[in-house]
C-alpha positions in Angstrom: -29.6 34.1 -89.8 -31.6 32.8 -92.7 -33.6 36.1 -93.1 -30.4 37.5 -93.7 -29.0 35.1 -96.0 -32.1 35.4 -97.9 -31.9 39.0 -97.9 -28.5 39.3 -98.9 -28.6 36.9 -101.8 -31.8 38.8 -103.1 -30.0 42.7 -102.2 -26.5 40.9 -104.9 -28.5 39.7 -107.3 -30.4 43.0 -108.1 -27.3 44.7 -108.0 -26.2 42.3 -110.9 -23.1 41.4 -108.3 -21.4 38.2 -108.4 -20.4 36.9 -105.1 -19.6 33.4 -103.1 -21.1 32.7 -99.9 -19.7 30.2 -97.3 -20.9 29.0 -94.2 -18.8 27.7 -91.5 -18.8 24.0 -90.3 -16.2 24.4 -87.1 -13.4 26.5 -85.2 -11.3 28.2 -87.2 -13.1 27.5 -90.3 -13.6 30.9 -91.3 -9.8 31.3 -91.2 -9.5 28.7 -93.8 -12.2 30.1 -95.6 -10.8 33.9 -95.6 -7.6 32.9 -96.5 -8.5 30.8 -99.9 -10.7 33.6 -101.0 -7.8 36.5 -100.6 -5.8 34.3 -102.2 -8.1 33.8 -105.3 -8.0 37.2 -105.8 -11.1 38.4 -103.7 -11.2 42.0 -102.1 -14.4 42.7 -100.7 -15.0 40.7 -97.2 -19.0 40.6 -95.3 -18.7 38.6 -92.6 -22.3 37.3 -90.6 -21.3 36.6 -87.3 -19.5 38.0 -84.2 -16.3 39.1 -83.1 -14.7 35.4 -82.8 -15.8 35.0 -86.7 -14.4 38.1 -87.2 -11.4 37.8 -85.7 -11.1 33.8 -87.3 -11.3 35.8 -91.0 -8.7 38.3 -90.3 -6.0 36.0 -89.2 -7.0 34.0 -92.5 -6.5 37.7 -94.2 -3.1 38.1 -92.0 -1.8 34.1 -93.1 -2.3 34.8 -96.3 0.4 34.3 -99.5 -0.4 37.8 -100.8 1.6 41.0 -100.2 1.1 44.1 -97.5 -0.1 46.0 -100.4 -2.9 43.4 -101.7 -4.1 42.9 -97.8 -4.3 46.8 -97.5 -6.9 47.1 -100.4 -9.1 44.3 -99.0 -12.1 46.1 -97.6 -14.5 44.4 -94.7 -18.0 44.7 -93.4 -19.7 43.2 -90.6 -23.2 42.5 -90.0 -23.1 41.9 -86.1 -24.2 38.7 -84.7 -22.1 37.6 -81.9 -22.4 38.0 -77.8 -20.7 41.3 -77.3 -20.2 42.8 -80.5 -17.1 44.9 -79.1 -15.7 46.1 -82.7 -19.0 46.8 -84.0 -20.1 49.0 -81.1 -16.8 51.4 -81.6 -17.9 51.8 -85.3 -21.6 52.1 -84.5 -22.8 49.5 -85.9 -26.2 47.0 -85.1 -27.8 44.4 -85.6 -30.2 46.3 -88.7 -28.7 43.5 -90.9 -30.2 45.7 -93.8 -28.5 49.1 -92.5 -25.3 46.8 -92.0 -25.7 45.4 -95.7 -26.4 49.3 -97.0 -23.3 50.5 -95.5 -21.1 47.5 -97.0 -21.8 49.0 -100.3 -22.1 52.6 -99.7 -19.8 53.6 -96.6 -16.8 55.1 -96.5 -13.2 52.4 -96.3 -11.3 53.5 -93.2 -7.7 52.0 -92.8 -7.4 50.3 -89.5 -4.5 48.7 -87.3 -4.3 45.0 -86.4 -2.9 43.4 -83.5 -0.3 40.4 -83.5 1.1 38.4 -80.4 3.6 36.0 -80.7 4.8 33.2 -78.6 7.0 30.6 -78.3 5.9 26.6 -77.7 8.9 24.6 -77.8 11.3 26.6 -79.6 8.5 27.1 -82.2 7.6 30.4 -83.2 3.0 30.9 -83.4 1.4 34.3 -84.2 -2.2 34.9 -83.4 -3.6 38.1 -84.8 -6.4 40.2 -83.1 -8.5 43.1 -84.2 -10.3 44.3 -81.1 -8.4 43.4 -78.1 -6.1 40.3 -76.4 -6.5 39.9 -72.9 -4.8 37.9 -70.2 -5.4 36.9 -66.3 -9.2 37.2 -65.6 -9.8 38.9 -68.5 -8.5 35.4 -70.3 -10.4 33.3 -67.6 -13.8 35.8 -67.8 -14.3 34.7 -71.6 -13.5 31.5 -70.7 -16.5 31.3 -68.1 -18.3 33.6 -69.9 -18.7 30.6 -73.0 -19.8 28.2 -70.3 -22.3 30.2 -69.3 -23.9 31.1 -72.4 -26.3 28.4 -72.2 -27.9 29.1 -69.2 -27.6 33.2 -69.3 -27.9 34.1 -73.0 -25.8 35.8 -74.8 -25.5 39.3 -73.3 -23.1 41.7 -70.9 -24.8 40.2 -67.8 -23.2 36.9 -68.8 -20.2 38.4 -68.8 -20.8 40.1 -65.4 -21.2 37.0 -63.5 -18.1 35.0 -65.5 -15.9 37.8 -64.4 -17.1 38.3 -61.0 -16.5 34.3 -60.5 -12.4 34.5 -62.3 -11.9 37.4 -59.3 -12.2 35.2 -56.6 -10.3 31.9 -58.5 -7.8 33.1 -60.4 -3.8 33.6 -58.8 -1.8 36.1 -60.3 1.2 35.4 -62.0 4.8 36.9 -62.2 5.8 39.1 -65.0 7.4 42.2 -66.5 5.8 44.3 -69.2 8.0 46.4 -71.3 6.7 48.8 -73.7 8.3 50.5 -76.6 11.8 49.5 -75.0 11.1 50.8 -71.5 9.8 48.5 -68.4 6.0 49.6 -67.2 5.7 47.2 -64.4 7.8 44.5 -62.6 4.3 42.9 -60.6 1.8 40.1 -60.2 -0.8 40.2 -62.9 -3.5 39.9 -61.7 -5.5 41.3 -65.5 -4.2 42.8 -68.3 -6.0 43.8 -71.3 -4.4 45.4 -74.6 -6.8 47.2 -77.0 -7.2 48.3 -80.5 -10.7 49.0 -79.8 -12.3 50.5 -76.7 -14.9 47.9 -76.1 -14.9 44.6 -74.7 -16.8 41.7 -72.5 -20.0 42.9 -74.6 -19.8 46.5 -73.4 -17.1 46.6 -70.8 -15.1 50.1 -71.8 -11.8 49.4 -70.4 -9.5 51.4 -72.6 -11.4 54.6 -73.2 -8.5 55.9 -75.2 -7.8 53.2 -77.3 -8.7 53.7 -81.7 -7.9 51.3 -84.2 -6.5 53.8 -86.4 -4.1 55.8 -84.5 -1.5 52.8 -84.8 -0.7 52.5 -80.9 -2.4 50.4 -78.2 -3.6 51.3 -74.7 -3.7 48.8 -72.0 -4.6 48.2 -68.8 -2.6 46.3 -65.6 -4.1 45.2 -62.2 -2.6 43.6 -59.7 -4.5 41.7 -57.2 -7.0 43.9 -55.7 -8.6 43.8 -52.1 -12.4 43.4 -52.1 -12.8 47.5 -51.7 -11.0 47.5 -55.1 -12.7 45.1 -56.6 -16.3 46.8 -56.2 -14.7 50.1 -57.4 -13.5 48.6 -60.1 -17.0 46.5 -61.3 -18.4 50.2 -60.7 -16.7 51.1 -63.3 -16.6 48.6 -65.9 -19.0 50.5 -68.0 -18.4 54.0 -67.7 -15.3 54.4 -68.8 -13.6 55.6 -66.2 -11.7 52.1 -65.1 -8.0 53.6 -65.7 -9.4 57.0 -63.2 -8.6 54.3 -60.0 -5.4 54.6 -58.4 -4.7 50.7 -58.4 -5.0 50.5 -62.1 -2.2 51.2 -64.3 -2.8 52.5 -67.5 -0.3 51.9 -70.4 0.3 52.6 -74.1 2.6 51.5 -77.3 2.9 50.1 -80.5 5.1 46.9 -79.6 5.2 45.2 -76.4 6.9 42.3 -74.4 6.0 40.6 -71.4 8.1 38.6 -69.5 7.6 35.4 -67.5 8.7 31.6 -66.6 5.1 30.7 -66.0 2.0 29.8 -68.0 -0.4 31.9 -69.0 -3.7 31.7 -70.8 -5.0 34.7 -73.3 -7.9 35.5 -75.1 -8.1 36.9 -78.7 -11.0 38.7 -79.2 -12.9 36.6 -77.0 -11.3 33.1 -78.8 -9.1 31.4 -75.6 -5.9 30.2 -76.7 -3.4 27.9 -75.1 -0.7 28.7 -72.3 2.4 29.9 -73.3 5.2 32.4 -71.5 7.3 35.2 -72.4 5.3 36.9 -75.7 5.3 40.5 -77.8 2.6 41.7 -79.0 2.6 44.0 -81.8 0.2 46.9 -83.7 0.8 46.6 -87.6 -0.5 50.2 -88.4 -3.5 50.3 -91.3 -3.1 46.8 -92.1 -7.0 46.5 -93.4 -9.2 48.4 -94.5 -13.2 48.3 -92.4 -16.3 49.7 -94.6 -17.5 52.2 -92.1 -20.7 54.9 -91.7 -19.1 58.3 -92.4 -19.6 59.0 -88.6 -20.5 57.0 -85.5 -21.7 57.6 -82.1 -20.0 56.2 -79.6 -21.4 57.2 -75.8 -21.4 60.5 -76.3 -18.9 61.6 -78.5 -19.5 61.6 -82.5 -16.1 60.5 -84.3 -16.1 61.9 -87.8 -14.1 59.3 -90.6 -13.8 62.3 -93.0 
């Protein structure tokens, strides 16, 4: 990290470009850190650091005291530093800290949709925003594992591979109903759930092929508890994109969504584990940021062009 820094501070000060840099001391700090800054006025976001950080700076953006209109101006870039990297793989960007830095200043500001879920503790109303993807069940309990693991592993989709494979065999599903856009998807055990703004997630995992964080809808998937023939189908398939293709997986889509329930349930946001809660809605708030992009990216094989 301190190569960056160091590159960084040298790349501002030869543009003549006055900036403030802060580093982060615990959790959530960056959310405290984004939200002072948009509220002094700033517009223009870099975060170092992964999707957690990235996700800790946008709900700071999203807390903020300044209107929809000041928050849709504000313009963010990434230089990738985390585990999986989800968001930055969709938009095609690496760890070239200098390519990351170049495009910062010279790429092209596509609007893009963030995610909020609300829940209730106590009578109390909480939001949590997201910007890649929440997920629930094992996908909640994979992360979870996945963090535990990191010490021993490293910090890569194989990590990942072995946290999930260990929440299949634990983890009891729970009793819900998920209604989307007004109409009820599924009355079941969830077993996993995942609902995405971004393609990506679990450092690589593709489970919503479909899903784009600019088309102002989510897609989602639903599993209820598989067999162990189903199971090895479905870590087949993790990667290829082709998860929603199997017959025990139910694919789903919408811009607001409420799931049901009189039990506890753990989520993740973007890889960050919250606390239990029960009945929640989650909800897409169309072009709600803007992300400093390349004027195209690969992603797999397709080329998406942000003209």
């Amino acid at each position: 990290m301190r190569a960056q820094r160091l590159y960084l501070w040298k790349l501002l000060k030869k543009r003549h470009q006055p900036f403030t840099y802060r580093v982060t001391k615990y959790a959530n700090h960056a959310l405290e850190l984004a939200r002072e800054l948009v509220e002094k006025g700033y517009d223009q976001i870099l975060v170092l650091g992964g999707d957690g950080t990235l996700s800790e700076v946008i709900n700071g953006i999203m807390r903020a005291n300044i209107t929809a209109e000041q928050r849709q101006k504000i313009q963010l870039g990434l230089m990738p530093r985390g585990t999986g990297n989800d968001w930055a793989r969709f938009w095609g960007l690496t760890r070239d800290f200098k390519r990351s830095l170049d495009l910062f200043f010279n790429g092209k500001s596509q609007p893009m949709d963030v995610g909020c879920l609300t829940y209730w503790r106590n009578g109390v109303e909480h939001h949590r925003y997201f910007i890649n993807s929440v997920g629930f069940g094992i996908d909640s309990y994979t992360c979870l594992h996945a963090q535990r693991l990191k010490p021993y592993i490293g910090s890569h989709h194989v990590n990942y591979l072995f946290a999930l494979l260990y929440s299949i065999w634990t983890f009891k599903p729970i009793r819900m109903e998920l209604i989307a856009d007004g109409k009820t998807v599924i009355k079941s055990g969830l077993f996993h759930m995942n609902i995405a703004n971004g393609p990506y997630n679990g450092g690589g995992m593709k489970q919503n092929v479909e899903a784009d964080p600019r088309d102002g809808v989510f897609h989602g998937l639903f599993v209820e508890k598989p067999n162990f023939k189903q199971i090895c189908q479905a870590v087949h398939n993790l990667f290829n994109g082709k998860l929603g293709e199997l017959p025990f997986i139910h694919p789903f889509a919408g811009k607001d969504m409420r799931v049901e329930t009189n039990q506890h349930i753990n989520f993740e946001a973007d890889g960050i584990n919250m606390d239990i809660m029960n009945s929640f809605e989650v909800h897409c708030i169309h072009h709600a940021l803007c992300m400093t992009v390349p004027q195209y990216c690969v992603e797999g094989r397709e080329v998406h062009d942000f003209e």
